[in-house]
Backbone bond lengths (Angstrom), bond angles and torsions (degrees), N, CA, C in turn:
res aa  C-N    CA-C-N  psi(-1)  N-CA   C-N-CA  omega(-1)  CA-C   N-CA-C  phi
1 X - - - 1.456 - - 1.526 110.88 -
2 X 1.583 110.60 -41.40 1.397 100.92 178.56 1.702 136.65 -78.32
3 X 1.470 89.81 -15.19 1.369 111.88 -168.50 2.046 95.51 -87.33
4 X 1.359 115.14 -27.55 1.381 115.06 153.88 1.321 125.97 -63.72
5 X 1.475 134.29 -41.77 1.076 123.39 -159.75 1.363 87.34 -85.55
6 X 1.577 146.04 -43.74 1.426 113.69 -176.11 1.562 123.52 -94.22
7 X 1.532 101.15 2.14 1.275 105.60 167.89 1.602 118.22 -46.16
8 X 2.077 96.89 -68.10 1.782 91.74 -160.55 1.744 109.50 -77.23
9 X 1.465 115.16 -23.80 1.464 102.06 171.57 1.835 108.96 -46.21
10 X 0.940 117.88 -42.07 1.709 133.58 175.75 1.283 108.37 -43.31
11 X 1.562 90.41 -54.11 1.916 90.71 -178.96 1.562 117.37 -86.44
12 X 1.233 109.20 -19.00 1.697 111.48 171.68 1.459 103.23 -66.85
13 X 1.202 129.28 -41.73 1.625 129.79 -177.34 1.672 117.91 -66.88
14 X 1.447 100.53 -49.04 1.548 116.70 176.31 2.144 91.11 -53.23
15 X 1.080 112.68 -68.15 1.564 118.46 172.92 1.465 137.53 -3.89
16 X 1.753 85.54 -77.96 1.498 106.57 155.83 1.855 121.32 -36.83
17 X 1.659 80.44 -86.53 1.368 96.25 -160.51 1.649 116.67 -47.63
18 X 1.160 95.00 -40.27 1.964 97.76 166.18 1.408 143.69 -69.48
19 X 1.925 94.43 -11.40 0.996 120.39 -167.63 1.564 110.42 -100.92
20 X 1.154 100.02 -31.98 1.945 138.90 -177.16 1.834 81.28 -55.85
21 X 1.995 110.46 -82.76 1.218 95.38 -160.83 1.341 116.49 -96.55
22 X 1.254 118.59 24.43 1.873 127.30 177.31 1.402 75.82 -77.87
23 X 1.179 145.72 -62.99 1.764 152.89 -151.46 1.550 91.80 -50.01
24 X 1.392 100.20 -70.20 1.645 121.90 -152.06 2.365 87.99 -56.95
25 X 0.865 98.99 -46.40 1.347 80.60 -163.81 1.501 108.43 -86.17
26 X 1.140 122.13 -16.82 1.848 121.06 166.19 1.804 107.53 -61.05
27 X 1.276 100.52 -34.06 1.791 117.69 162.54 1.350 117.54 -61.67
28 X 1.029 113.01 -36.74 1.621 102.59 -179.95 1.431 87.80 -95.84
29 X 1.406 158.31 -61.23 1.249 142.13 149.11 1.392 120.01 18.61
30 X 1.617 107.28 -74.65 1.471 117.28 156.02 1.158 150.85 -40.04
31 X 1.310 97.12 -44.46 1.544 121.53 158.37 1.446 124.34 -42.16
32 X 1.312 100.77 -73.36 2.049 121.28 171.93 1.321 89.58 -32.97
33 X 1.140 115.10 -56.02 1.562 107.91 -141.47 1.536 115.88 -95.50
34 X 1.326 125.25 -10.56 1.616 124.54 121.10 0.938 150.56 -107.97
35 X 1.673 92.35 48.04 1.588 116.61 132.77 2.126 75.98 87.96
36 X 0.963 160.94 42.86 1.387 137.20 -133.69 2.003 83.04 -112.78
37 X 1.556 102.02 169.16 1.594 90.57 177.92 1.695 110.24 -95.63
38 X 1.515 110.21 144.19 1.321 108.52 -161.02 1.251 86.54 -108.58
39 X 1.182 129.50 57.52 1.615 111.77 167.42 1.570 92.95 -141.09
40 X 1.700 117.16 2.22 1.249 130.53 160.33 1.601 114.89 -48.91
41 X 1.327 136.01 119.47 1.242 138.26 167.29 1.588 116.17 -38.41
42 X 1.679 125.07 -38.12 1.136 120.76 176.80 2.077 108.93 -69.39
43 X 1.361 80.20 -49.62 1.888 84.02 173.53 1.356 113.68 -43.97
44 X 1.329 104.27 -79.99 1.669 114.92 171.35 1.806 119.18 -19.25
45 X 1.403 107.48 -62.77 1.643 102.49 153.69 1.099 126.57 -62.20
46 X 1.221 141.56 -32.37 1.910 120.01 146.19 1.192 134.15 -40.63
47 X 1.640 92.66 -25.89 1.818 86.86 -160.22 1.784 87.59 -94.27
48 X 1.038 119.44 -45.59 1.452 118.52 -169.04 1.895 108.76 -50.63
49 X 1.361 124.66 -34.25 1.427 150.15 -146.72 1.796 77.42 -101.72
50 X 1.108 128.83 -37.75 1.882 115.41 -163.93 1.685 104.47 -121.46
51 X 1.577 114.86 6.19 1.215 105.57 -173.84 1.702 114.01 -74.05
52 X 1.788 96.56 -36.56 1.591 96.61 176.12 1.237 125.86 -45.02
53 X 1.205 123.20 -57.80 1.076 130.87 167.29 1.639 143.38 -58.80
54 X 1.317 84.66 -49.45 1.801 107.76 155.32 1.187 134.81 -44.45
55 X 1.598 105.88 -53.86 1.340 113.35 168.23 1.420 131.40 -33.73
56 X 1.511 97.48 -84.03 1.782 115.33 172.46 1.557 103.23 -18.30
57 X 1.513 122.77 -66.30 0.987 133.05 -143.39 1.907 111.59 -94.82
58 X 1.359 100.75 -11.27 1.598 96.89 160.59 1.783 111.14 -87.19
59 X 1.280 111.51 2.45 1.561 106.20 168.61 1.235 115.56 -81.25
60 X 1.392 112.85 -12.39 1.412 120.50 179.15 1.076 121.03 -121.83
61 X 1.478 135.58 1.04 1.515 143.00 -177.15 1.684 98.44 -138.35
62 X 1.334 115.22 111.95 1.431 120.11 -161.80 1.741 75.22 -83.50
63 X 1.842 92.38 167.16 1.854 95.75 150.50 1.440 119.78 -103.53
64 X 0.949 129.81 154.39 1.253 137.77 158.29 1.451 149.82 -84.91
65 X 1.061 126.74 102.21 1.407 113.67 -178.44 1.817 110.98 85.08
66 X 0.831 95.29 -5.15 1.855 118.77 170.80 1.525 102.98 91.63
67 X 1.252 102.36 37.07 1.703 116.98 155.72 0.801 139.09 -100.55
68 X 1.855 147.53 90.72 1.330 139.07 -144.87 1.495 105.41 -79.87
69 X 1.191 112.30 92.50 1.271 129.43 -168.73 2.141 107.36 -63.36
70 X 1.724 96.35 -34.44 1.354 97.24 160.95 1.513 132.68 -31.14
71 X 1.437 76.65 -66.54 1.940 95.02 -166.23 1.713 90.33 -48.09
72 X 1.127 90.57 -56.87 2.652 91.95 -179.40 1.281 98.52 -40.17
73 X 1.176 147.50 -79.23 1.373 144.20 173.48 0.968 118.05 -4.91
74 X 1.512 102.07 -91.86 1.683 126.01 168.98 1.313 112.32 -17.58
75 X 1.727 118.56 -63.48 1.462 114.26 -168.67 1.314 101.96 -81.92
76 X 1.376 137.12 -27.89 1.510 115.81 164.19 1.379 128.95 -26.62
77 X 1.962 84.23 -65.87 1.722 95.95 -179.49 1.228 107.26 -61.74
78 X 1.260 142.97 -47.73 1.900 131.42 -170.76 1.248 87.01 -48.77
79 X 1.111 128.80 -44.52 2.347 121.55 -147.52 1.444 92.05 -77.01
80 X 1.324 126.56 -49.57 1.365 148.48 -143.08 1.993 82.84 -67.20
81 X 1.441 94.93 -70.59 1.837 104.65 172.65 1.227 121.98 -19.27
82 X 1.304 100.06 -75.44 1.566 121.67 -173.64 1.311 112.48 -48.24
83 X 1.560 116.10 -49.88 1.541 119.68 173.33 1.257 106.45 -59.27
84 X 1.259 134.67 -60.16 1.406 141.32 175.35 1.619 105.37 -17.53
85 X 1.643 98.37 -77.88 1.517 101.29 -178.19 1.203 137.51 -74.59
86 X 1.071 103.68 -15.03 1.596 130.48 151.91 1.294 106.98 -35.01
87 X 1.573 129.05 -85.48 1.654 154.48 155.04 1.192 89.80 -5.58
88 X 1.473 116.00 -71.93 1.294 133.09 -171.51 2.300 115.32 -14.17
89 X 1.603 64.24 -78.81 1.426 90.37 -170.36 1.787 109.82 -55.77
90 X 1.310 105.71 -50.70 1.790 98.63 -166.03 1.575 100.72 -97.61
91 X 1.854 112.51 35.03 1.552 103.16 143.33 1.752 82.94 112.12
92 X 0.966 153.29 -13.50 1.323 134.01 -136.84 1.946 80.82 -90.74
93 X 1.333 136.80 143.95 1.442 124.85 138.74 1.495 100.67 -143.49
94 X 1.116 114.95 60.12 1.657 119.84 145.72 1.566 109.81 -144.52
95 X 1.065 126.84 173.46 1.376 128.16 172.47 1.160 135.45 50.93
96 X 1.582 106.53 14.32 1.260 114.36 177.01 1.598 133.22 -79.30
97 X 1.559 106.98 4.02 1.371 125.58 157.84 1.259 124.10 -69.63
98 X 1.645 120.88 -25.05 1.541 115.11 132.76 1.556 123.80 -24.68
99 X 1.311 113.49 -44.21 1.722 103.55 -159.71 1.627 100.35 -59.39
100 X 1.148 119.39 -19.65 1.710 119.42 -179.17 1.606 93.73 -81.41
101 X 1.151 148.11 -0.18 1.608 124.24 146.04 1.381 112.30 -87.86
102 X 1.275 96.58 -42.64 2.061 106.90 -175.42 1.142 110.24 -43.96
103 X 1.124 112.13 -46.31 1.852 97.88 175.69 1.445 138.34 -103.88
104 X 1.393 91.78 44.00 1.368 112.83 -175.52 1.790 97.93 -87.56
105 X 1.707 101.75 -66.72 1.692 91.87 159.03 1.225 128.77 -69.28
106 X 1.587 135.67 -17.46 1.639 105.98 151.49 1.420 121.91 -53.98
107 X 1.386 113.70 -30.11 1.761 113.08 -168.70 1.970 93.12 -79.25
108 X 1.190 129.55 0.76 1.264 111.69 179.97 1.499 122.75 -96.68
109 X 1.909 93.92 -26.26 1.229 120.95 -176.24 1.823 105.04 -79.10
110 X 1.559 114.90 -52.49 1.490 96.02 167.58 0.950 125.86 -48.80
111 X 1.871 115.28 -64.70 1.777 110.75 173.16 1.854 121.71 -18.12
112 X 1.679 102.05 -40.95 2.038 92.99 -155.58 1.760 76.67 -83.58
113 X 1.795 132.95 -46.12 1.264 132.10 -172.33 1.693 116.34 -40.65
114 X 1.635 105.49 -39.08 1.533 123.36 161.74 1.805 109.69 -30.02
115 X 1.294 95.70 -71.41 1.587 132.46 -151.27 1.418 101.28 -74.45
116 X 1.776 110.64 -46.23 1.847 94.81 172.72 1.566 111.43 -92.02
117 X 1.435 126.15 3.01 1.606 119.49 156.84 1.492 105.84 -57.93
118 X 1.206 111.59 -65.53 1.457 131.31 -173.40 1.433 101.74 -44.67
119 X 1.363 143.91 -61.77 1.211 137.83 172.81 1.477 105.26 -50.06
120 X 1.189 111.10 -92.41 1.569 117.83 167.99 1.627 119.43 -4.13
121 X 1.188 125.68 -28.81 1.377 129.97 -178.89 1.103 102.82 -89.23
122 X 1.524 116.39 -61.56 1.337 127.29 168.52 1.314 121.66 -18.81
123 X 1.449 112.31 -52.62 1.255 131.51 -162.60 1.654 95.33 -80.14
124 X 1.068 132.90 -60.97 1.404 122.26 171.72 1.744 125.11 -57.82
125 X 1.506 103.58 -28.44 1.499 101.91 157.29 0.740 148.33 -44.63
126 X 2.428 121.50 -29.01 0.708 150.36 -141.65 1.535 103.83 -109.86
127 X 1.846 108.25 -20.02 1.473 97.52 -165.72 1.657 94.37 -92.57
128 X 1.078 120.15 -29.60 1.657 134.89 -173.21 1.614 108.19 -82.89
129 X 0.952 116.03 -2.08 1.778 123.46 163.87 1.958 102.24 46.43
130 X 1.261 120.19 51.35 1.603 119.20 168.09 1.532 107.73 -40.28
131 X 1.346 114.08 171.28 1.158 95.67 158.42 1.202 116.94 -125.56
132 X 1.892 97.64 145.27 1.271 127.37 -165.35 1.526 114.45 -48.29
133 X 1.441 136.40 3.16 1.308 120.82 166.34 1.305 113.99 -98.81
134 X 1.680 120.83 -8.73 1.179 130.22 177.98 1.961 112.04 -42.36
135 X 1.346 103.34 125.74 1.562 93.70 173.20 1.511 129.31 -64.00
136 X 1.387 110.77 9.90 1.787 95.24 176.75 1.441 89.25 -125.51
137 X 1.286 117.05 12.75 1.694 114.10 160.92 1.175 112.20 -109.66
138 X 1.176 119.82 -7.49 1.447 105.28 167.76 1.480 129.46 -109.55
139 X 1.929 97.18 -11.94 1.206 105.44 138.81 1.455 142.71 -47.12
140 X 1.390 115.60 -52.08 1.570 135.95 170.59 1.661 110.35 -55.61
141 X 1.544 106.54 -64.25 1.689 107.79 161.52 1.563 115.28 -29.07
142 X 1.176 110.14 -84.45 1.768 121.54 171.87 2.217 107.10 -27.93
143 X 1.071 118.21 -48.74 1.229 130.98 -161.20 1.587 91.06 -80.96
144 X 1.489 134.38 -55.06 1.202 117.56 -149.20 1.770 105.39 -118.72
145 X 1.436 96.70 16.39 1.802 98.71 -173.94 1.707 105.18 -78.55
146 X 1.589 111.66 -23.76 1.160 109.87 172.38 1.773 128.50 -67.24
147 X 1.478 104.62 -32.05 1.249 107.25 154.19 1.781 140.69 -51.45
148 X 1.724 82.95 -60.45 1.613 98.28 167.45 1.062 155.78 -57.22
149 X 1.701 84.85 -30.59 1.845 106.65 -166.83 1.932 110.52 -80.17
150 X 1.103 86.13 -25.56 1.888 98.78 179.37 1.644 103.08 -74.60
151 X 1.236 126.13 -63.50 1.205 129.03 160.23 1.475 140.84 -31.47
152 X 1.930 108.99 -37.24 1.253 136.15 173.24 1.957 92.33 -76.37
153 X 1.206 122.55 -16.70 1.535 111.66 -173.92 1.133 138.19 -88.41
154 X 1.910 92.58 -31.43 1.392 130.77 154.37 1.584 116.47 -67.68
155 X 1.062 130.75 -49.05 1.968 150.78 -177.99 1.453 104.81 -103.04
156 X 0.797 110.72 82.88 2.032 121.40 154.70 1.297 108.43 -50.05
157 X 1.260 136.17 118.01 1.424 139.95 148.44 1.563 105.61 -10.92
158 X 1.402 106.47 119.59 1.403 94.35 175.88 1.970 112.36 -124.61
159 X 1.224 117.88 115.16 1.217 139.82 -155.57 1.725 94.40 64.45
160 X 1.148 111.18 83.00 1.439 110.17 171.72 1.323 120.40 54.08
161 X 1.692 131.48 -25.80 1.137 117.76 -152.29 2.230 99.27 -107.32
162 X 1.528 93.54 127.47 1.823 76.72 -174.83 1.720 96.62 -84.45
163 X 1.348 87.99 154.20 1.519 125.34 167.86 1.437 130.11 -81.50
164 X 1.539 108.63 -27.62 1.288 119.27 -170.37 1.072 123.98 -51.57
165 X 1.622 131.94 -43.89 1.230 138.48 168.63 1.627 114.37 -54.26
166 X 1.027 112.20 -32.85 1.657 115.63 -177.83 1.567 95.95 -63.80
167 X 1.695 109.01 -71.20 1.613 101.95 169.12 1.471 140.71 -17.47
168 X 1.727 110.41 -50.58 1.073 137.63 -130.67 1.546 72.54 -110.11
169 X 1.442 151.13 -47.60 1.931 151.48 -174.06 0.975 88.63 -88.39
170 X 1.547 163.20 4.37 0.788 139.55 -167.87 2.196 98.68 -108.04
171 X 1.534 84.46 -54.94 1.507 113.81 162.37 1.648 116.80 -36.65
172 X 1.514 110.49 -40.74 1.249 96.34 -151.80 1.985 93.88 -103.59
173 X 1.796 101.80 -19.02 1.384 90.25 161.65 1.396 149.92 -79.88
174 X 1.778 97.87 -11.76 1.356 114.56 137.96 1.208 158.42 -20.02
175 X 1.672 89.29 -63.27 1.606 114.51 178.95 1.605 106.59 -74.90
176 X 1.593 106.73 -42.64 1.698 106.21 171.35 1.553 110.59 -59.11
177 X 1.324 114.22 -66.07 1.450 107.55 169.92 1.766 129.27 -39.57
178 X 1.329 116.12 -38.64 1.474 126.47 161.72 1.684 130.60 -82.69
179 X 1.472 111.17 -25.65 1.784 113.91 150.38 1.605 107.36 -82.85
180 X 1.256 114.57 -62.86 1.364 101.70 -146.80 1.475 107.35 -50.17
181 X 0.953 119.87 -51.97 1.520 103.64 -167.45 1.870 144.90 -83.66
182 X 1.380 108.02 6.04 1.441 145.79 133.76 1.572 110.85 -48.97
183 X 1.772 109.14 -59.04 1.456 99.00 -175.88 1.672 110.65 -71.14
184 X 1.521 126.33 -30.83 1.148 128.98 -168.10 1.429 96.18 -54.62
185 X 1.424 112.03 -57.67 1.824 110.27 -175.17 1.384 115.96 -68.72
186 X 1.054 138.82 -3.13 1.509 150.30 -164.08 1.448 93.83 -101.20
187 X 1.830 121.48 -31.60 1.406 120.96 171.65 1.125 118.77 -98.39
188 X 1.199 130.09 -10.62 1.400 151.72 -128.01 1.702 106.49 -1.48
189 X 1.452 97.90 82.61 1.302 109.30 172.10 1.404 103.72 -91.02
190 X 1.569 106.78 163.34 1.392 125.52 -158.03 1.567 110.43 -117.00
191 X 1.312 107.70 122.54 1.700 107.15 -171.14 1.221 135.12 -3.41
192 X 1.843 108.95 -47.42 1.406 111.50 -175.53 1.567 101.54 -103.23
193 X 1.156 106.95 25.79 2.139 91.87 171.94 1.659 90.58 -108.81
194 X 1.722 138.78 15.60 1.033 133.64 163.93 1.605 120.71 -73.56
């Protein structure tokens, strides 16, 4: 009983906090890679929040192809951690060199969880009309036009109202439902490293 009650507060904290900036840097991940503007106040707080860490480690992990292959690293290792100490805590001390596959499908499952918040907001953004120069709307625009805009090409607004986003959450809970769980057994990750 006792070794529970300070166990999972332990693991709810370990959770967060790894989870807080595993997010933040798969986000700036995101960012690079549509092209998003970094002189945006929301950007600017990503980059400042992942540079410590980031830094060091883009001297040694080039990107590729204009993919900051870092930031992938980086959030491996945070996930990789967390599982580690995770194991840690509820008894595990063998096999915890698994946690560097195990969170290969958690890191796939946040990324698409990223991608249908981001729509999902969008989608409520859309009925309340912000305005579009606002920096976390034009952040979100920049972030989710790559989803939409292919979809908006195929689906015409129909009586004015677009569809695409419905497509586009529908799509992306799919793909989690149709990767993630192939990759879980491909790692043989263990219930709670999901």
């Amino acid at each position: 009983m006792t070794d529970a009650y300070l166990t999972n507060p332990l693991i709810f904290l370990i959770q967060v906090l790894f989870g807080l900036y595993t997010t933040i840097v798969l986000l700036r991940f995101l960012l690079q890679w549509v092209r998003a503007d970094f002189y945006n106040p929301i950007s600017q707080f990503v980059v400042k929040l992942t540079t410590p860490l980031l830094g060091p480690l883009r001297r040694v992990v080039p990107g590729i192809g204009g993919a900051d292959i870092a930031s992938l690293i980086l959030a491996w290792l945070l996930k990789s951690t967390e599982l580690i100490l995770i194991g840690l805590l509820i008894g595990l001390d063998r096999n915890l060199a698994g946690a560097f596959f195990w969170s290969l499908p958690a890191l796939v499952g946040l990324l698409i969880n990223i991608l249908l918040f981001a729509v999902f907001i969008r989608v409520i953004l859309s009925w309340i009309q912000p305005d579009p120069r606002h920096p976390g709307v034009a952040l979100l625009n920049r972030l989710t036009d790559p989803l939409l805009r292919p979809v908006q090409r195929l689906v015409p607004p129909i009586s004015g109202i677009d569809l695409s986003p419905l497509f586009v959450l529908v799509g992306l809970v799919l793909a989690r439902m149709l990767i993630l769980p192939p990759l879980q057994m491909l790692t043989l990750s263990p219930s709670w490293a999901v």
